[in-house]
C-alpha positions as a Python dict, from the first residue, in 0.01 Angstrom:
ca = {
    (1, 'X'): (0, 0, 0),
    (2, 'X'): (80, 348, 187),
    (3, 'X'): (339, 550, 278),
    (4, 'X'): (461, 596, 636),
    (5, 'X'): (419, 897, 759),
    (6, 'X'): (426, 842, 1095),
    (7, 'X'): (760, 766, 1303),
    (8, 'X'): (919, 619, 1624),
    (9, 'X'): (897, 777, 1935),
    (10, 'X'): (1182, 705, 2213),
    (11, 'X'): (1069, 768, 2599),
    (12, 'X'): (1408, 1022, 2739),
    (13, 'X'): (1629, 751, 2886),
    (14, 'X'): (1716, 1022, 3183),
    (15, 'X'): (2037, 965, 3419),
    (16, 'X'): (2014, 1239, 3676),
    (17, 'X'): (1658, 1016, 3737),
    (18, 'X'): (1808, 705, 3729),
    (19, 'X'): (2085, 848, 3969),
    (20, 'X'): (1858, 1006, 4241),
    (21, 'X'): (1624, 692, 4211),
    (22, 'X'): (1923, 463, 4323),
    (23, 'X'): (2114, 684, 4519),
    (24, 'X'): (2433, 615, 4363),
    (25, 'X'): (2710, 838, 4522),
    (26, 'X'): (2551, 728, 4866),
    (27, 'X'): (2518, 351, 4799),
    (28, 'X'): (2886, 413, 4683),
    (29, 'X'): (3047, 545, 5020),
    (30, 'X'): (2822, 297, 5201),
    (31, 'X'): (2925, -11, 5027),
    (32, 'X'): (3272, 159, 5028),
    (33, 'X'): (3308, 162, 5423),
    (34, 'X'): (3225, -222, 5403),
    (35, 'X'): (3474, -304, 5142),
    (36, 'X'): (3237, -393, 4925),
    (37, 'X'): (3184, -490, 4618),
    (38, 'X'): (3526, -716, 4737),
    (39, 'X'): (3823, -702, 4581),
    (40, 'X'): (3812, -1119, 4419),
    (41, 'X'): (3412, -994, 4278),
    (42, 'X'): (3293, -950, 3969),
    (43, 'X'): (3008, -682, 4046),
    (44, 'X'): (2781, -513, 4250),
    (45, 'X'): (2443, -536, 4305),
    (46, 'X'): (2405, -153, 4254),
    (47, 'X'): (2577, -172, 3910),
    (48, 'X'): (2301, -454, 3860),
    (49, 'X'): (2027, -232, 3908),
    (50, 'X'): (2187, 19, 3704),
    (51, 'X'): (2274, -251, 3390),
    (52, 'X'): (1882, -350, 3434),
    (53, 'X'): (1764, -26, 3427),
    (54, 'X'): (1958, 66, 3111),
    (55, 'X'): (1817, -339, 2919),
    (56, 'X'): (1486, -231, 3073),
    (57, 'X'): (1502, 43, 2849),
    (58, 'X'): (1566, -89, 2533),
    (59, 'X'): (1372, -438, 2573),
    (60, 'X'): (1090, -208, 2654),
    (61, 'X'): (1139, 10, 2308),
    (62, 'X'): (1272, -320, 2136),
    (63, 'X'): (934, -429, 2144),
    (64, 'X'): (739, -164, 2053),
    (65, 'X'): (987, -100, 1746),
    (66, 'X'): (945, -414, 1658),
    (67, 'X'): (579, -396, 1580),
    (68, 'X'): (660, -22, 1429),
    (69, 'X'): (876, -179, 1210),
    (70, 'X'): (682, -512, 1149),
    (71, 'X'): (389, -271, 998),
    (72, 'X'): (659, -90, 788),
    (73, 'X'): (791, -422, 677),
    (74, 'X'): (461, -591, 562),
    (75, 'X'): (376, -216, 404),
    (76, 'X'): (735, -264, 225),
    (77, 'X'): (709, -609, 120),
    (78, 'X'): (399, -560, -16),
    (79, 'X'): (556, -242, -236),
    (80, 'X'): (848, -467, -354),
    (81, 'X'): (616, -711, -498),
    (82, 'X'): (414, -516, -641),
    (83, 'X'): (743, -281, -794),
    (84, 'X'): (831, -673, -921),
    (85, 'X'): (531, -725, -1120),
    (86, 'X'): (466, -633, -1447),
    (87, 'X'): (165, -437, -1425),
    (88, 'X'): (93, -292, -1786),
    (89, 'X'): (67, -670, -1964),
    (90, 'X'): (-281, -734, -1762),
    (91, 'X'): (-387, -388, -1949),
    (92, 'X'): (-234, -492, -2283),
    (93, 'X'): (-397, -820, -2268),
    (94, 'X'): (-732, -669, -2208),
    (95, 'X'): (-669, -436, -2483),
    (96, 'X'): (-576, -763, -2698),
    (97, 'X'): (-902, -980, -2607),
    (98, 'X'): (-1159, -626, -2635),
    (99, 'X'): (-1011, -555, -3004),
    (100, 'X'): (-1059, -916, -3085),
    (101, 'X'): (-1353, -948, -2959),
    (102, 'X'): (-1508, -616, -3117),
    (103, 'X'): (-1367, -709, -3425),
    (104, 'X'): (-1535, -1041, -3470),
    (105, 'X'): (-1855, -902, -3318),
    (106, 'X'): (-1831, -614, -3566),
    (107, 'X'): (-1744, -889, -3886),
    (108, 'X'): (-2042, -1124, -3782),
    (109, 'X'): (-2268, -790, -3797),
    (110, 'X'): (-2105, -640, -4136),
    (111, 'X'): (-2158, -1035, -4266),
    (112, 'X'): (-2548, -1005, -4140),
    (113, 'X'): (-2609, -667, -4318),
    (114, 'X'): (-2416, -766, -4666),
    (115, 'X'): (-2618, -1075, -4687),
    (116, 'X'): (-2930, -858, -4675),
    (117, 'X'): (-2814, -593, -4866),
    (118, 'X'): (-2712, -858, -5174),
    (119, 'X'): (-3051, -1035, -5142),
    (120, 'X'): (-3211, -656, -5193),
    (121, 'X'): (-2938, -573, -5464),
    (122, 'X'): (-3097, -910, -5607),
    (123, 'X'): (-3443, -828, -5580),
    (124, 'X'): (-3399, -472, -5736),
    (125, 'X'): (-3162, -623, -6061),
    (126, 'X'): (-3466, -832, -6113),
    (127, 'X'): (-3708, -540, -6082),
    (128, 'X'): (-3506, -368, -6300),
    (129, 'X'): (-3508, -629, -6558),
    (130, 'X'): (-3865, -690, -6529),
    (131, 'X'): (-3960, -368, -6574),
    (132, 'X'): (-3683, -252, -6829),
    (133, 'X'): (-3501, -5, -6674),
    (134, 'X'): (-3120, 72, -6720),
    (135, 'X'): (-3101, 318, -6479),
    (136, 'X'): (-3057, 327, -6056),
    (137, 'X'): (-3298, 432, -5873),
    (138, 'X'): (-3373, 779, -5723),
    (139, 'X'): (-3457, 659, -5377),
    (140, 'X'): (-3574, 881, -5142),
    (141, 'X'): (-3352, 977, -4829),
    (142, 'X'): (-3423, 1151, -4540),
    (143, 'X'): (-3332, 1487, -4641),
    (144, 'X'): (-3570, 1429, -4993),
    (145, 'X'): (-3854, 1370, -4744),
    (146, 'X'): (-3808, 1695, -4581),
    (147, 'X'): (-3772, 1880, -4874),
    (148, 'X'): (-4062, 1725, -5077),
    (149, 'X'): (-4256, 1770, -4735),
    (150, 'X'): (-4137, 2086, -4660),
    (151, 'X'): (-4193, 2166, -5050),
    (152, 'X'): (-4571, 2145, -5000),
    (153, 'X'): (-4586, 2268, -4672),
    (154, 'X'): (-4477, 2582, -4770),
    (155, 'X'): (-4701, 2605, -5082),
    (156, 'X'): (-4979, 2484, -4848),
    (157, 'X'): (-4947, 2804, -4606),
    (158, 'X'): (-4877, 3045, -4920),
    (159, 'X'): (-5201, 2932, -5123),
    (160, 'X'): (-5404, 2933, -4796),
    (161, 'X'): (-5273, 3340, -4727),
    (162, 'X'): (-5295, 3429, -5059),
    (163, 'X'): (-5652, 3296, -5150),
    (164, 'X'): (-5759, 3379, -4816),
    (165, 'X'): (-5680, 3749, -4856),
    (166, 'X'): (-5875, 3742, -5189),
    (167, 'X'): (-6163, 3566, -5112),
    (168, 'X'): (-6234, 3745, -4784),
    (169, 'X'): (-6461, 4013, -4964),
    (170, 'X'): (-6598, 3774, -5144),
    (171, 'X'): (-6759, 3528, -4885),
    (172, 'X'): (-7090, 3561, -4680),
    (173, 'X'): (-6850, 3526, -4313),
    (174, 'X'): (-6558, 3782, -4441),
    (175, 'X'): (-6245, 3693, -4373),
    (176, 'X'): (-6299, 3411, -4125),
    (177, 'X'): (-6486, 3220, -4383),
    (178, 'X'): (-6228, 3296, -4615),
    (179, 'X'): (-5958, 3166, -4445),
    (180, 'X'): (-6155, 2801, -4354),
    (181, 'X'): (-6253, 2807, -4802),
    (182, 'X'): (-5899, 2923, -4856),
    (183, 'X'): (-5757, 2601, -4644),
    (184, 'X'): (-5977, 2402, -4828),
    (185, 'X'): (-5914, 2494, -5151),
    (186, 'X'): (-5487, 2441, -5047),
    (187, 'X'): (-5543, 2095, -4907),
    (188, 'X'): (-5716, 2031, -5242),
    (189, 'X'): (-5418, 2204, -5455),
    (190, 'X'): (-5118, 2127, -5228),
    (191, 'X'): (-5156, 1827, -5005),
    (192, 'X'): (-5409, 1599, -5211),
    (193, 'X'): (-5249, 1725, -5536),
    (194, 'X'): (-4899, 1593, -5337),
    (195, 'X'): (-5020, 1238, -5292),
    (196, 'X'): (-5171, 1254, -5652),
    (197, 'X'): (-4828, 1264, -5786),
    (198, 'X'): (-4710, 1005, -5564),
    (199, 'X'): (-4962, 762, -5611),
    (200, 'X'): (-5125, 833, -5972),
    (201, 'X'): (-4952, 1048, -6186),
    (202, 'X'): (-4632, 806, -6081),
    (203, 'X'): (-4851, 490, -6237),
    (204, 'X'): (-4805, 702, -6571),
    (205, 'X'): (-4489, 568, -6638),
    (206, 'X'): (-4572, 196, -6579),
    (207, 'X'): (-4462, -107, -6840),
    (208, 'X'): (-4759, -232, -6883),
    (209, 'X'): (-4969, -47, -7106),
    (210, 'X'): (-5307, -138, -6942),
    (211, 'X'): (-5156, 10, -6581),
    (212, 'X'): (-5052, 295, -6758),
    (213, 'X'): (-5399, 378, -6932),
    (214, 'X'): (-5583, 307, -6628),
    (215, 'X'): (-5388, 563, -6412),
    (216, 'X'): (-5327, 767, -6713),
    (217, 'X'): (-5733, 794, -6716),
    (218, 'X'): (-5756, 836, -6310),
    (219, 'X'): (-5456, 1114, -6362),
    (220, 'X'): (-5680, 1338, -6635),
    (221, 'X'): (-5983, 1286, -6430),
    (222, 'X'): (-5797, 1486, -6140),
    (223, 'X'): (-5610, 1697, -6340),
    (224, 'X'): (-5974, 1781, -6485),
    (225, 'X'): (-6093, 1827, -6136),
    (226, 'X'): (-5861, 2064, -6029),
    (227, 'X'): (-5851, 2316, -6340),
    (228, 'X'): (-6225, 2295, -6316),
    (229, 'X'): (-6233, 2370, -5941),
    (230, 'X'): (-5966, 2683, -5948),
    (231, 'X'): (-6137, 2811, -6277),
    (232, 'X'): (-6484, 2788, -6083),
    (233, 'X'): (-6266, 2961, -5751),
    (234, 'X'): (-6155, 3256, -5986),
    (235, 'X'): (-6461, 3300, -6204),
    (236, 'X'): (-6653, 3341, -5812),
    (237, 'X'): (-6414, 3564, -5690),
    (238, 'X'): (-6457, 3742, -6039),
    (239, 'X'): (-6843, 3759, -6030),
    (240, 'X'): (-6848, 3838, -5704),
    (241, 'X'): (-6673, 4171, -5769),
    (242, 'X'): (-6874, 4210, -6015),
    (243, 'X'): (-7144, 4202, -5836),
    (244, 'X'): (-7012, 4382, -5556),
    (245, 'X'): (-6884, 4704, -5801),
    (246, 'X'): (-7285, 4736, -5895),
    (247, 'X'): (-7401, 4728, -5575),
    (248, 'X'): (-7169, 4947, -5368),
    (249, 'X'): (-6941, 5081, -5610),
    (250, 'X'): (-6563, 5139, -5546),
    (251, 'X'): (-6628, 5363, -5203),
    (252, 'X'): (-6749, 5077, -4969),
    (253, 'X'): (-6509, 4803, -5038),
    (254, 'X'): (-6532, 4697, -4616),
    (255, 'X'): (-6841, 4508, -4708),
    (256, 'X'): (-6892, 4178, -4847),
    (257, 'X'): (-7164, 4022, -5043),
    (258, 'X'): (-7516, 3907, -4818),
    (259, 'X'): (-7572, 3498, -4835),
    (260, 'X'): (-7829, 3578, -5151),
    (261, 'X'): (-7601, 3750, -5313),
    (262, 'X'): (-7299, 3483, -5241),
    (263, 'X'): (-7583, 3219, -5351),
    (264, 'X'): (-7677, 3426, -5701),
    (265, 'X'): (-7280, 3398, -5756),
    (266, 'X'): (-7261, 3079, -5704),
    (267, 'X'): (-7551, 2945, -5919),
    (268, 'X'): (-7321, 3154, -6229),
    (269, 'X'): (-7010, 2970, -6176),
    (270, 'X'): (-7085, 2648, -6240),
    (271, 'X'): (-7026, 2675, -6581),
    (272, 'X'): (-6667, 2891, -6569),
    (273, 'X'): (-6631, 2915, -6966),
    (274, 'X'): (-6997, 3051, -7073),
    (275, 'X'): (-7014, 3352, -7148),
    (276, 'X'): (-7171, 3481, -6834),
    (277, 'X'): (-6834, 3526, -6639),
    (278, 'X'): (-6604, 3801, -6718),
    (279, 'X'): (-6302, 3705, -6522),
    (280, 'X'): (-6138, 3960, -6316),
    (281, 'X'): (-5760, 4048, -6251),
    (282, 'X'): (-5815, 3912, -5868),
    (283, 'X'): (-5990, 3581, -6064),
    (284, 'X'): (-5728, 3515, -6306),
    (285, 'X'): (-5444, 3530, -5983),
    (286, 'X'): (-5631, 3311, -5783),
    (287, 'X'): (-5719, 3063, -6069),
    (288, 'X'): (-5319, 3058, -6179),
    (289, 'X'): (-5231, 3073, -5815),
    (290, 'X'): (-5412, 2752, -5761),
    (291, 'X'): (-5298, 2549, -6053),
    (292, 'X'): (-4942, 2666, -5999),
    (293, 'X'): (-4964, 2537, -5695),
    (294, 'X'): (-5130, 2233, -5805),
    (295, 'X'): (-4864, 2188, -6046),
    (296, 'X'): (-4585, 2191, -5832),
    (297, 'X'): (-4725, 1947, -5578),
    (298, 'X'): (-4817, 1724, -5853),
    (299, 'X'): (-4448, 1741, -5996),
    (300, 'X'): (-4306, 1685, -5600),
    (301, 'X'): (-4473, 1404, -5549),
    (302, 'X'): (-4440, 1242, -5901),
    (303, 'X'): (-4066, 1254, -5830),
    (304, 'X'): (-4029, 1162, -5526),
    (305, 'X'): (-3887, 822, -5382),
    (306, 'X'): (-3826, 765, -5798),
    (307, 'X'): (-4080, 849, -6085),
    (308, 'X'): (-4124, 471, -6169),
    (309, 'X'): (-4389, 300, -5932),
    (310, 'X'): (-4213, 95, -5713),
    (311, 'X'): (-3858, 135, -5785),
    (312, 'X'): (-3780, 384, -5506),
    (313, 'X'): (-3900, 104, -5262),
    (314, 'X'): (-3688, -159, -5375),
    (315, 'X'): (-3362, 128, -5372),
    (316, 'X'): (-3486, 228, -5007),
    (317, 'X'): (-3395, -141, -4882),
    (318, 'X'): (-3091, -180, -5068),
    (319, 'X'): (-2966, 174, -4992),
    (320, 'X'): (-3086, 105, -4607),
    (321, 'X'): (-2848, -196, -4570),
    (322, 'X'): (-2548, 30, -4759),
    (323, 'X'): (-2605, 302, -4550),
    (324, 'X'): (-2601, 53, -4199),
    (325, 'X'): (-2293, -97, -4349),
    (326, 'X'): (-2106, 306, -4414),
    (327, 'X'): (-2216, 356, -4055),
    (328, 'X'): (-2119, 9, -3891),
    (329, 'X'): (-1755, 68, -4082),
    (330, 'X'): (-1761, 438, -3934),
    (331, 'X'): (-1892, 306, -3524),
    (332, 'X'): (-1623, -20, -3547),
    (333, 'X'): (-1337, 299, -3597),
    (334, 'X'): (-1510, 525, -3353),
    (335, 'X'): (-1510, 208, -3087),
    (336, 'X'): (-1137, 65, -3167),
    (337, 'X'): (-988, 458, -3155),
    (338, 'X'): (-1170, 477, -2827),
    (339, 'X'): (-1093, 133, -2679),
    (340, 'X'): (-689, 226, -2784),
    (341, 'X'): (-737, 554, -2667),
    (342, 'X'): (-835, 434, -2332),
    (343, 'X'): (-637, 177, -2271),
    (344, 'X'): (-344, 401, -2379),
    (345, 'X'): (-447, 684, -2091),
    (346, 'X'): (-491, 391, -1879),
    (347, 'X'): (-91, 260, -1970),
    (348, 'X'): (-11, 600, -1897),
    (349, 'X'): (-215, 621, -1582),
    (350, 'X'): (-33, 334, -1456),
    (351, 'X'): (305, 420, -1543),
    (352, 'X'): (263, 712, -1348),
    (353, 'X'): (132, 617, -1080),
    (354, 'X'): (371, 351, -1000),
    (355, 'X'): (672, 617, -1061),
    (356, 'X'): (475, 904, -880),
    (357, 'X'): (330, 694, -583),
    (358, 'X'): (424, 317, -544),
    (359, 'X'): (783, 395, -652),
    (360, 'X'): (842, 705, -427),
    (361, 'X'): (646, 523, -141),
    (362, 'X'): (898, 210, -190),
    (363, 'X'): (1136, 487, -131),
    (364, 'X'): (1009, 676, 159),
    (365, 'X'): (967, 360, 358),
    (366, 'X'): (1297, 209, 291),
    (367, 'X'): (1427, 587, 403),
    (368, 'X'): (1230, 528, 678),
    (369, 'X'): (1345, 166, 786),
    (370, 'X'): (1724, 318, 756),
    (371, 'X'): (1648, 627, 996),
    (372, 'X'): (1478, 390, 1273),
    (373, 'X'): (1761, 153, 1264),
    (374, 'X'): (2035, 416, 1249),
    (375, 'X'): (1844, 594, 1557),
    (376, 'X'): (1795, 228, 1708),
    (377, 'X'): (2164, 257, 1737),
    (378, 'X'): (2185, 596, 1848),
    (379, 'X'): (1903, 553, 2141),
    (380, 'X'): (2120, 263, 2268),
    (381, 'X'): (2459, 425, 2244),
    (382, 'X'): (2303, 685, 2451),
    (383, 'X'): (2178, 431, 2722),
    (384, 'X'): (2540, 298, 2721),
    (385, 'X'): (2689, 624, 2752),
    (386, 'X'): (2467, 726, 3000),
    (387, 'X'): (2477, 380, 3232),
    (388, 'X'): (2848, 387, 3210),
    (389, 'X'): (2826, 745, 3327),
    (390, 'X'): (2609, 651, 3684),
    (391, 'X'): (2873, 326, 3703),
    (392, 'X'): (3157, 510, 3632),
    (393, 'X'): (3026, 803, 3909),
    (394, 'X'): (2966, 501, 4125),
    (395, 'X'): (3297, 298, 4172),
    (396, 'X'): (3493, 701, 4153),
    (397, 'X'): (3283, 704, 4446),
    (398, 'X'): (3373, 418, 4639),
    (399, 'X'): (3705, 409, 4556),
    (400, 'X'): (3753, 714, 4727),
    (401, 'X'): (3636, 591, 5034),
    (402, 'X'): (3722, 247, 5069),
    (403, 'X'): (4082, 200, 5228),
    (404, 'X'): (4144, -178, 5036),
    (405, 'X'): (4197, -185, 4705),
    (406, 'X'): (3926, -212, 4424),
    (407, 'X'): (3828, -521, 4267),
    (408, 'X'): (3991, -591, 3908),
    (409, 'X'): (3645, -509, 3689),
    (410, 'X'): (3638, -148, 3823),
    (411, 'X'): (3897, -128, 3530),
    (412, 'X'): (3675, -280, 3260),
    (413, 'X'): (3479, 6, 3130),
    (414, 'X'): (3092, -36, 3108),
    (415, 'X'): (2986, -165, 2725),
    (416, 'X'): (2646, -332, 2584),
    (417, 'X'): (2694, -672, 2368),
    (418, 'X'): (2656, -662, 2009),
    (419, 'X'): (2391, -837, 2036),
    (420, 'X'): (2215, -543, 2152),
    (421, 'X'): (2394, -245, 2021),
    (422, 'X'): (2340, -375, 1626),
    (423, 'X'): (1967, -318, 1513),
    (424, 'X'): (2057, -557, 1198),
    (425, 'X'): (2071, -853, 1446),
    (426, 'X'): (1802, -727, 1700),
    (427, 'X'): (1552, -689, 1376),
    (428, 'X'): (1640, -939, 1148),
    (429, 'X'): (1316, -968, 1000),
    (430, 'X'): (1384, -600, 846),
    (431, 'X'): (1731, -696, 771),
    (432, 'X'): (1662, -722, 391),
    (433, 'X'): (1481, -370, 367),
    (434, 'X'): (1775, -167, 527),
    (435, 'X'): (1994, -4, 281),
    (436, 'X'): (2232, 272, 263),
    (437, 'X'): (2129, 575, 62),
    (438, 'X'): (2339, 444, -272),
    (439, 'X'): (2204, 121, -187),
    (440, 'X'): (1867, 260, -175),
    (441, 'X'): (1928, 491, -455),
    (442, 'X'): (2081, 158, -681),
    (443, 'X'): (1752, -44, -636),
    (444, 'X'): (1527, 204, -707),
    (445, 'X'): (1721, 294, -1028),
    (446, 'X'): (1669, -83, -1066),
    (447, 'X'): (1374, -57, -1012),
    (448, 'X'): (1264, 211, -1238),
    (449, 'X'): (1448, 92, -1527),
    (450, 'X'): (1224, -243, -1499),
    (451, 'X'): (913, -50, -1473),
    (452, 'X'): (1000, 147, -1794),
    (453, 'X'): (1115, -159, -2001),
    (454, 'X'): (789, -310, -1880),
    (455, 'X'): (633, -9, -2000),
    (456, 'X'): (828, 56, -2374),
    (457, 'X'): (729, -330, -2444),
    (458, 'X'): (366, -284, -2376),
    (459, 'X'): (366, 31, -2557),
    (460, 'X'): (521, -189, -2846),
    (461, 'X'): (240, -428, -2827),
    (462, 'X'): (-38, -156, -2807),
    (463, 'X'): (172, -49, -3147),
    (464, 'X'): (123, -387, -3263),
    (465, 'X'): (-237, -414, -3173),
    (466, 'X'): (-275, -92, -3388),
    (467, 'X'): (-167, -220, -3694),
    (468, 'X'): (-367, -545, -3619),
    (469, 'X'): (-644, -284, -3626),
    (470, 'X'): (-620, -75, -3881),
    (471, 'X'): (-535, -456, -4116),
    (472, 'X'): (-856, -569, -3983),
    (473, 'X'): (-1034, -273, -4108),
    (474, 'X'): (-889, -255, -4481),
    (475, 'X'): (-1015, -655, -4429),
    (476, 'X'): (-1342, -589, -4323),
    (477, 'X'): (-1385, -317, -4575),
    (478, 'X'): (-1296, -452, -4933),
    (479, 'X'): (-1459, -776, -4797),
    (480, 'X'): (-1814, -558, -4729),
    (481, 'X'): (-1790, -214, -4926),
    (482, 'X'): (-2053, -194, -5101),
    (483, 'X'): (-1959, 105, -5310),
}
């Protein structure tokens, strides 16, 4: 559906061609001088030729108006139609069946995840039971994990600087070795004392005594290991100042100990509380630094994911299916605001486009159909005019120089039948589509007030539809909160 833009072009219906062409004030004397046309006839063969010049004409543009006009009349039925229908129920319908169908996707889902989530809320009253405790659980989430993780990251790269720094004078390779000892030494303290917590010291807590005194033992074993092997770090890093203050004294501190030297330390360390070692300032940091460290780790991941064995696992699943139901009620109001908010633009859409384009176009054509038919009858008066002019010039002219009188027509003046003149009866196919301006102007205020009822009921429904929604939801919620 368009609108028509282009028009109907007339050929120039021209008399002072037709004239010379037929020769009409010298036809006129001749036929004059033989007393002809006669006075008992009823016309000439000269005003014939003119008449067929003059239907020539018109049959000539009658036909190619008519297939102007057919195109505007197929364009124009095709635009009432369409102004008929009601074109915003399709979109409220499809608005209908996508809520419906969202919602009942979205309630077999929400059923799905509540069934799961009450077989883990089972399983973790039963835990709780078994293992006697009255409290929830402290379940890790995501943002736990990166804390705890980032917790020992961070005192990973601080012990690995710091003990780094102060064992560089006291290692055989300087600095270099220091650093590779110092990582060493912070895996040990940070990272292994990390999954300690998790996995032993967390055992501590256990029900059952004979879990809890087996990882109880396992838990002072590495406890034991890592005071003994920061107090052995420090007292090294003690001797070997020590050492190092005999040798060079306090002016060549850029040095660092030769591999016997590093090896004589060693040997004196094994034993951190005899007698032998007098621990340093530098020792006593890095010995503190270590178990501090240590500590912390241990204490990170003791309490993460819960500080009962197993009990943060259970809480995970059950916390996993309330935290996919939160989100499933949060996406199932995302997706209905968006489906209503589309469908609403696309109400809109429509409304104005039939207004802006389909309406106007309606318009236009009509408009259009009225012009060619009103100029339809001006073309043709002007062929009337204009053939009664070359007649009239014609019997003037031979009644001037015949010498018997004129036949009776000659006083009947030249005319075209009705049949011709009115475009309503030459074009009745576009009969229906012609209008005067209020007539125009009354059906498309008809036709407008139709498209905006249409348009106030659907937004009624789409109202409607809303409320279904946000009933559904309340539904769906205190039927699957799991708060």
């Amino acid at each position: 559906m368009k609108q028509i833009l282009d028009t109907f072009k007339w050929d120039k219906f021209s008399v002072e061609k037709i004239e010379k062409k037929h020769d009409i004030r010298g036809v006129a004397k001749r036929e004059a001088l033989v007393e002809e046309p006669c006075a008992l006839s009823n016309g000439s063969i000269t005003e014939g030729e003119i008449k067929q010049e003059g239907e020539t004409y018109i049959l000539n543009h009658q036909e190619k108006l008519r297939k102007y006009l057919d195109n505007v009349e197929t364009n124009q039925n095709k635009l009432s139609s369409f102004l008929k229908q009601n074109h915003f129920e399709p979109i409220v319908n499809s608005l209908d069946a996508k809520f419906h169908s969202k919602a009942n996707e979205k309630e077999i889902a929400l059923n799905d995840l509540h069934n799961n989530y009450k077989t883990f809320k089972e399983e973790q009253n039963q835990f709780r039971k078994y293992h006697q405790i009255s409290r929830e659980p402290n379940s890790s989430t995501f943002g736990n994990t990166v804390k705890h993780l980032g917790l020992i990251l961070v005192l990973f790269v601080a012990e690995v600087v710091m003990n780094g720094f102060m064992l560089q004078g006291a290692l055989v390779g300087g600095p270099a070795e220091g650093i590779s000892v110092a990582v060493a030494i912070a895996f040990l303290n940070c990272v292994a004392s990390g999954l300690a917590g998790y996995y032993i010291f967390k055992k501590i807590t256990h029900l059952e005594k004979k879990i809890k005194i087996l990882w109880g033992i396992f838990a002072l074993i590495y406890t034991t290991f890592i005071v003994y092997l920061n107090m052995c770090l420090g007292a090294y890093r003690s001797k070997s100042e020590e050492m190092f203050q005999k040798l060079y004294g306090s002016g060549s501190t850029g040095n660092s100990l030769s591999p016997e030297q590093s090896l004589e330390a060693l040997s004196k360390v094994i034993k951190p509380w005899s007698g032998e070692i007098e621990f340093m300032f530098v020792g006593v940091i890095l010995t503190f630094v270590g178990l501090f460290f240590a500590a912390l780790s241990i204490i990170s991941g003791f309490l993460y994911n819960d500080t009962y064995p197993g009990y943060g696992n259970v809480g995970q699943k059950v916390n996993n299916y309330r935290d996919k139901i939160r989100k499933s009620f949060t996406s199932y109001a995302k997706d209905i605001s968006k489906l209503f908010s589309d469908h609403n633009k696309k109400l809109q859409e429509t409304f104005d486009s039939i207004r802006d384009k389909e309406l106007n176009y309606w318009d236009s054509n009509t408009n259009v159909i009225q012009k060619e038919l009103v100029n339809y009858e001006q073309k043709v008066g002007a062929v009337e005019r204009g053939s009664k002019h070359i007649i009239d010039e014609y019997r003037k002219e031979n009644i001037k120089v015949r010498n018997s009188n004129p036949p009776s027509y000659f006083n009947n003046e030249f005319q075209l039948s009705e049949e011709v003149k009115d475009p309503i009866k030459v074009f009745p196919d576009v009969s229906f589509h012609y209008m005067s301006d209020e007539e125009r102007e009354n059906r498309k205020l008809k036709f407008l007030e139709t498209i905006d009822q249409n348009f106030k009921n659907s937004e009624k429904e789409i109202e409607g539809l809303q409320q279904s929604s946000i009933n559904k939801q309340k539904e769906l919620y205190e039927k699957y909160n799991t708060n």
